[in-house]
C-alpha positions in Angstrom: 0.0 0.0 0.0 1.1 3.5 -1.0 -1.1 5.2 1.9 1.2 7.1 4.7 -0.7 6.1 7.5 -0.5 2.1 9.3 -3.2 0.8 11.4 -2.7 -1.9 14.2 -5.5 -3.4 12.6 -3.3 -4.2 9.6 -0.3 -5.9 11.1 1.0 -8.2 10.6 0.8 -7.5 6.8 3.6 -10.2 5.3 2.7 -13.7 4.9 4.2 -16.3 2.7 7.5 -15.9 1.3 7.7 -12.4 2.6 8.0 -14.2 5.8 11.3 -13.1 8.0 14.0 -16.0 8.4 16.5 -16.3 10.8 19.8 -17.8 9.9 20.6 -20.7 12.4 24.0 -21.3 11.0 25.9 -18.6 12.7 26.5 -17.3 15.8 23.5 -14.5 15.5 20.6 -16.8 15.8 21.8 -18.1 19.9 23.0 -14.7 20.5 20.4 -13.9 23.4 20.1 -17.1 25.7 17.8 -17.1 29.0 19.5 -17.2 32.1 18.1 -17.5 35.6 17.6 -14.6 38.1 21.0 -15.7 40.0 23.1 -14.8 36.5 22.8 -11.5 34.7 22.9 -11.2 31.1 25.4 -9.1 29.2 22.8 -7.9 27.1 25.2 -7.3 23.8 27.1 -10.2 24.1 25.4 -13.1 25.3 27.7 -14.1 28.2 26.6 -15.3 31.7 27.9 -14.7 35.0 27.8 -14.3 38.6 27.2 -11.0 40.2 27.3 -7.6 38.4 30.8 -8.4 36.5 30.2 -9.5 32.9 32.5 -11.5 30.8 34.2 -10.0 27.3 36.2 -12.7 25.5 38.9 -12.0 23.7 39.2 -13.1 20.1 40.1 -17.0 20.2 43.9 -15.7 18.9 45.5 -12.2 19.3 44.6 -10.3 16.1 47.4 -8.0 14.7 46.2 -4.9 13.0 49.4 -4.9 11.2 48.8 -8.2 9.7 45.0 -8.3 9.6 43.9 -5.0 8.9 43.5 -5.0 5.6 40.3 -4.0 5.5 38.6 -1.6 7.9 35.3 0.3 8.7 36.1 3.9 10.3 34.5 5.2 13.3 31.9 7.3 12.3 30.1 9.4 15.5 26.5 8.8 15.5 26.7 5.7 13.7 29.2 3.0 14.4 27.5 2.2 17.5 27.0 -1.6 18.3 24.0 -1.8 16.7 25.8 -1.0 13.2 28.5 -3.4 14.0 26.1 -5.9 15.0 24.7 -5.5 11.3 28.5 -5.2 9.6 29.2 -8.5 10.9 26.5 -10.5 9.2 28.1 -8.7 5.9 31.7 -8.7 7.0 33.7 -11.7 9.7 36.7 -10.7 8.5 36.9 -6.5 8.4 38.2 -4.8 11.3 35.7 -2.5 13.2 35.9 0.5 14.8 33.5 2.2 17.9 32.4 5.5 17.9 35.0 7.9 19.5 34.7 7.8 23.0 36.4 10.5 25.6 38.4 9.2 28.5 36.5 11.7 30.5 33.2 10.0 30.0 34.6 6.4 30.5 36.1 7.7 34.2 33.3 9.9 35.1 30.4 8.2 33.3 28.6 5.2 32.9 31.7 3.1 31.4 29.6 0.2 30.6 27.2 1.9 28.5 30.0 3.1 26.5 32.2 0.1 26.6 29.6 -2.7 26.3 29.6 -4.7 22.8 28.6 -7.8 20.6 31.8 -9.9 22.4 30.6 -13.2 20.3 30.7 -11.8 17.1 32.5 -8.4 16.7 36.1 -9.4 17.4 37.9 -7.9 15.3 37.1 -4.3 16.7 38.8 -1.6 18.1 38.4 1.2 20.4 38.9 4.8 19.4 39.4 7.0 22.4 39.6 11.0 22.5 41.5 12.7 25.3 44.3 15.2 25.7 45.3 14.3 29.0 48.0 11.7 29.4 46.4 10.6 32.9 43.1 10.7 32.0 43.7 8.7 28.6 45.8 5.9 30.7 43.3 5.4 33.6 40.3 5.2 30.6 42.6 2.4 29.0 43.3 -0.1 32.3 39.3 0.2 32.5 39.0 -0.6 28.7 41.2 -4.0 29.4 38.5 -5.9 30.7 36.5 -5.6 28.0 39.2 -7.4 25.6 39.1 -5.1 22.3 41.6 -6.1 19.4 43.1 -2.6 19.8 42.8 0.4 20.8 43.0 3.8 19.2 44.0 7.1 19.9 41.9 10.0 17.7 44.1 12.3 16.5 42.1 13.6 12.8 38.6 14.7 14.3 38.3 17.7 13.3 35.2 19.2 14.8 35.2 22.6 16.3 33.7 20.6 19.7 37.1 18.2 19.6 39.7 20.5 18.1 38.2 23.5 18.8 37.1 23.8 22.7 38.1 20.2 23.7 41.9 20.6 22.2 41.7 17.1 21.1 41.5 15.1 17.5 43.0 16.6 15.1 44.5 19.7 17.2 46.9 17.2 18.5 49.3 16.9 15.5 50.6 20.8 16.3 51.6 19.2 19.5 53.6 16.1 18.7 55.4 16.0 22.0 52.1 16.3 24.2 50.8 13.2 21.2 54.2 11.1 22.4 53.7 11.6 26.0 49.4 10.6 25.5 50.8 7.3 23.4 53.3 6.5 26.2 51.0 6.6 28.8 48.1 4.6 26.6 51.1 2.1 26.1 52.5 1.4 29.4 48.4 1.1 30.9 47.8 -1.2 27.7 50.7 -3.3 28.9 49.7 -3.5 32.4 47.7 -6.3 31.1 44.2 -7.3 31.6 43.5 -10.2 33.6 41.9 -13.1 33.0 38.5 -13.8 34.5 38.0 -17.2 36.3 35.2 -17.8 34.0 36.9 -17.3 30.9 39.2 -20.0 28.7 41.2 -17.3 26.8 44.1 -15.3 28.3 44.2 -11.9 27.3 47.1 -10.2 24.9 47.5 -6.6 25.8 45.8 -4.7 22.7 48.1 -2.8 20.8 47.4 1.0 20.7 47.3 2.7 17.5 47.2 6.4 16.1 44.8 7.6 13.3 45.5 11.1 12.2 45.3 13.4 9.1 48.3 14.2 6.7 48.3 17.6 8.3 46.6 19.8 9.5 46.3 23.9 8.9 49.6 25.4 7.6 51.1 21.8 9.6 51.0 20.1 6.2 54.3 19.2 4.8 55.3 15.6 4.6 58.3 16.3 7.1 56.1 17.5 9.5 53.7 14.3 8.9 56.7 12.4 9.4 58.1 14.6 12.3 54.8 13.8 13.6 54.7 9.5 13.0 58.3 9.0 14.4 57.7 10.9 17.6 54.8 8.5 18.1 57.0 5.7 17.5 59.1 6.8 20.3 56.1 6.2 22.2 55.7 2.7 21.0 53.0 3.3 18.3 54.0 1.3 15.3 50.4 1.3 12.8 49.0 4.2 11.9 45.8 5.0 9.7 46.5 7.8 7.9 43.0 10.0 6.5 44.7 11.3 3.1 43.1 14.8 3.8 44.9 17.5 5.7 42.3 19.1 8.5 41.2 22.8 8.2 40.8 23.8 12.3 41.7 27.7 11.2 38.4 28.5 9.3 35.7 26.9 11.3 34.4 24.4 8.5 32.4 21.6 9.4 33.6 17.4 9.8 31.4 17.1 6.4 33.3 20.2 4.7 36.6 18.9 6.3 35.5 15.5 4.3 35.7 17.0 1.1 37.2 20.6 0.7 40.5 19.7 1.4 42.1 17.5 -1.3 43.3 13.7 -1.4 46.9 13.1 -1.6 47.2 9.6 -1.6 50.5 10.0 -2.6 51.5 11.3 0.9 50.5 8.5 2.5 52.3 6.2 -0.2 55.6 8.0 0.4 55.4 7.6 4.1 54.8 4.4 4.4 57.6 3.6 1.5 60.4 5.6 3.5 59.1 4.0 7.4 59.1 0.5 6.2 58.9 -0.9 9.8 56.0 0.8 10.1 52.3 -0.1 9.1 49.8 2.3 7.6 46.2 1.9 6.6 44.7 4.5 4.1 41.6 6.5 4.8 39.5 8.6 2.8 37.6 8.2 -0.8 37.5 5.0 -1.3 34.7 4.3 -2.8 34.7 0.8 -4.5 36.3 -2.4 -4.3 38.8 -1.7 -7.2 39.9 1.3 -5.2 40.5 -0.7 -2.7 42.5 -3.4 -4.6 44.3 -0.4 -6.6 45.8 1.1 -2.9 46.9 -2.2 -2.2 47.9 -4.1 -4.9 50.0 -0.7 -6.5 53.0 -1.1 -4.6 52.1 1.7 -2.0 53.4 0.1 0.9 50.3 0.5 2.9 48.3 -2.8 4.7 45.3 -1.8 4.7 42.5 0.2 3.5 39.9 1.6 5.9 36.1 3.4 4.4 33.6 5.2 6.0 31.2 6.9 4.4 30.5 4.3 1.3 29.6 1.5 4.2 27.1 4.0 5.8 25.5 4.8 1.7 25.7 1.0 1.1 26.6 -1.5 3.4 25.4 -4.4 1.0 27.3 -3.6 -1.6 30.4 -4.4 0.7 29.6 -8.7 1.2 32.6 -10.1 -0.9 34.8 -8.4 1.3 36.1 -11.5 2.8 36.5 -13.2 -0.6 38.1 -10.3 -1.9 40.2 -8.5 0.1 41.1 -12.0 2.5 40.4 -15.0 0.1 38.2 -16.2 2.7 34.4 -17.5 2.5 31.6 -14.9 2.9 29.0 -15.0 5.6 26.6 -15.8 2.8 23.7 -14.7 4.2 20.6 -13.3 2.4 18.9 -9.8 3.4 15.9 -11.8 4.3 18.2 -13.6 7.3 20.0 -10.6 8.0 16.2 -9.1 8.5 15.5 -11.9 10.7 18.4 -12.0 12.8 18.3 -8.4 13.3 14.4 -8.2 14.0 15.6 -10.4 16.8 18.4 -8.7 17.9 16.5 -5.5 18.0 13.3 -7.0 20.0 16.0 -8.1 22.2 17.9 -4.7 23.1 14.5 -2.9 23.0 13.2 -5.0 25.9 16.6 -4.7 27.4 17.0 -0.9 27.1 14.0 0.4 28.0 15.3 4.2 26.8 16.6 2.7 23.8 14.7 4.9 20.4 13.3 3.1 17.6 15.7 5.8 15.4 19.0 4.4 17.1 17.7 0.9 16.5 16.8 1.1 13.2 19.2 3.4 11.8 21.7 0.5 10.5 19.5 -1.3 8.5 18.0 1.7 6.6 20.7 1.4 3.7 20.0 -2.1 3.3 18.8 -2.1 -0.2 20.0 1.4 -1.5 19.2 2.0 -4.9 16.9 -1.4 -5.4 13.4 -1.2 -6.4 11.0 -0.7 -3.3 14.0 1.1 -1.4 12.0 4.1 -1.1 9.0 2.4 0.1 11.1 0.4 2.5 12.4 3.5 3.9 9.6 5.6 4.1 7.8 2.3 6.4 10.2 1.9 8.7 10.2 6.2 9.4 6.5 6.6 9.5 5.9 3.1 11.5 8.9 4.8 13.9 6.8 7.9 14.2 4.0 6.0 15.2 6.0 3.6 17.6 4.8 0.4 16.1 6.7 -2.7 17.5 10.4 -3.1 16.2 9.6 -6.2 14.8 6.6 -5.3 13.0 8.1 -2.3 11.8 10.8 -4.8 10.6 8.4 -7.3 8.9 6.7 -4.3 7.1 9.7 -2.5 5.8 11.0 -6.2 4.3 7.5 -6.8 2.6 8.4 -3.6 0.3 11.2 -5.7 -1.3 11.0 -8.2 -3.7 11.9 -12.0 -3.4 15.1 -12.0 -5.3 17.1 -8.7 -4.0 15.5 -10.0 -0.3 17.2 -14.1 -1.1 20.4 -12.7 -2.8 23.4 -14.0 -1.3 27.2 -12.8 -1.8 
């Protein structure tokens, strides 16, 4: 129906093969188990335990960005939240993922959990991205990071938002203060290497994350290559050793905005290339414009010296379009799961954290799967239900089942 208004009366409106299927052959169909009052759930990850203290498993073996990062998915404020990583994984097992950027003041001051807590069964690998400009503050944020077992974790240093360069002196502002940069990194270091310890209910012992640096090519009139590389080897005096490089310099000096920092200053891929040609030792993913997989395959496969290739925006515009990663990029097996699974499993997923997280909006929930079928036929249509049905808080998973029915059999049962 084409009308803009949804009555109770007519839900649930799918039947027959518009039905929504769960994949059982994965790890996202179990992912929310009943436990009994003595044990509470972590509600993102599926693990049970005694008490208020929660389990995180570490990946099954220690994951190397250096060696494994050769595909990435850049942290993206407002969006890659666990609910879009939750999603990325049904599309992606092998890409590394990255959190939203969160400050070491709100870890130690705020509710740690609620920015900390993620999909532990299925997200690894994934790093945290941490803003901060004070060496203490970043180090105590880090040893309460540890338990929660990320791959990595990463210190922002190519935000360039008036709110993080501007008043909070952090993200990008840091690369016109390499030495303050150093003495952040040492600090992150030596609290990474403190260690984590093991919990008595876990099988897997820890490997301290390695901490890692993105950052701009520049930023203002900062924006030769020997101060980039001024910049990279006082880090490594600090212990950093990978880097993702955003191929943009940042403008902080005329007040434009993240998007306009996105695309008026120009790519130089070639910065990054040198760099990473001249510092060997070093590793370097490449961030910004990529836009395709033979852009991906070009940066790596031309001799450039870089590992890895990370992409932002293009994952948020069409998230689909990115299932032969792992085939690729890794030579590995896809997921190979169909939309109409990925539906299913997410329906799920989302009824779950809804009942969980009582202030939980249907906007945050459904935000990652909005994309889903970009530029299909019955996008539009698909779009427009899940908004209005939103509006009119309809149950997530009848907003779900409606929003699927605009789609058609064969883009819904396609498989990569």
């Amino acid at each position: 129906s084409s009308s803009s208004s949804f009555s109770s009366s007519s839900l649930p409106i799918v039947t027959g093969n518009h039905k929504l299927q769960s994949s059982k052959s994965n790890a996202f169909a179990s992912s929310f188990n009943t436990v009994s009052s003595s044990s509470r759930p972590n509600s993102a990850c599926g693990a049970t335990v005694e008490s208020d203290t929660k389990v995180y498993e570490p990946a099954p073996t220690p994951l190397d960005p250096a060696t494994t990062e050769r595909f990435s998915i850049a942290p993206m404020m407002d969006y890659t939240d666990r609910h879009f990583r939750y999603l990325l994984r049904m599309i992606t097992k092998k890409a590394w993922l990255y959190t939203e950027m969160v400050t070491s003041e709100a870890i130690i001051h705020g509710d740690s959990d609620r920015f900390l807590n993620y999909n532990c069964e299925i997200e690894h690998p994934v790093a945290l991205q941490l803003g901060g400009s004070s060496p203490e503050s970043l180090a105590a944020a880090v040893k309460i990071a540890l338990r929660y077992n990320y791959d990595a974790i990463n210190l922002n240093c190519g935000c360039p938002s008036d709110k993080v360069s501007g008043k909070g002196c952090f993200g990008a502002a840091l690369m016109r203060e390499p030495e303050l940069t150093q003495e952040l990194c040492k600090n992150m270091f030596e609290a990474a290497r403190s260690g984590a310890s093991p919990s008595s209910s876990s099988t897997i012992t820890p490997s301290p994350p390695p901490v890692t640096v993105k950052c701009r090519i520049g930023v203002d009139d900062n924006d030769s290559y020997e101060d980039l590389r001024h910049f990279v080897e006082t880090l490594e005096k600090a212990g950093i050793t990978h880097f993702i490089i955003h191929a943009r310099k940042a403008i902080l000096n005329m007040k434009l905005t993240p998007k306009q920092n996105r695309d008026i200053p120009p790519l130089r891929y070639e910065i990054v290339h040198k760099l990473a040609r001249d510092l060997p030792h070093l590793t370097f993913v490449l961030n910004g414009g990529v836009k395709s997989y033979e852009e991906t395959e070009e940066c790596l496969n031309s001799g450039s010296g870089v590992v890895g290739v990370m992409v932002g925006r293009e994952i948020l515009n069409r998230p689909w379009y990115w299932g032969d990663v792992d085939r690729r990029l890794y030579g590995a097996e896809n997921p190979g799961i169909s939309r109409r699974e990925i539906l299913g499993n997410y329906s799920n997923y989302a009824t779950h954290e809804m009942a969980a997280h009582p202030k939980l909006g249907l906007g945050t929930i459904l935000k990652p799967i909005q994309n889903l079928f970009i530029g299909e036929r019955g996008a539009r249509m698909y779009r427009r239900v899940l908004a209005e049905m939103s509006a009119k808080k309809f149950p997530v998973q009848d907003i779900i089942r409606n929003a699927t029915a605009c789609i058609g059999d064969e883009d819904l049962d396609k498989r990569w």
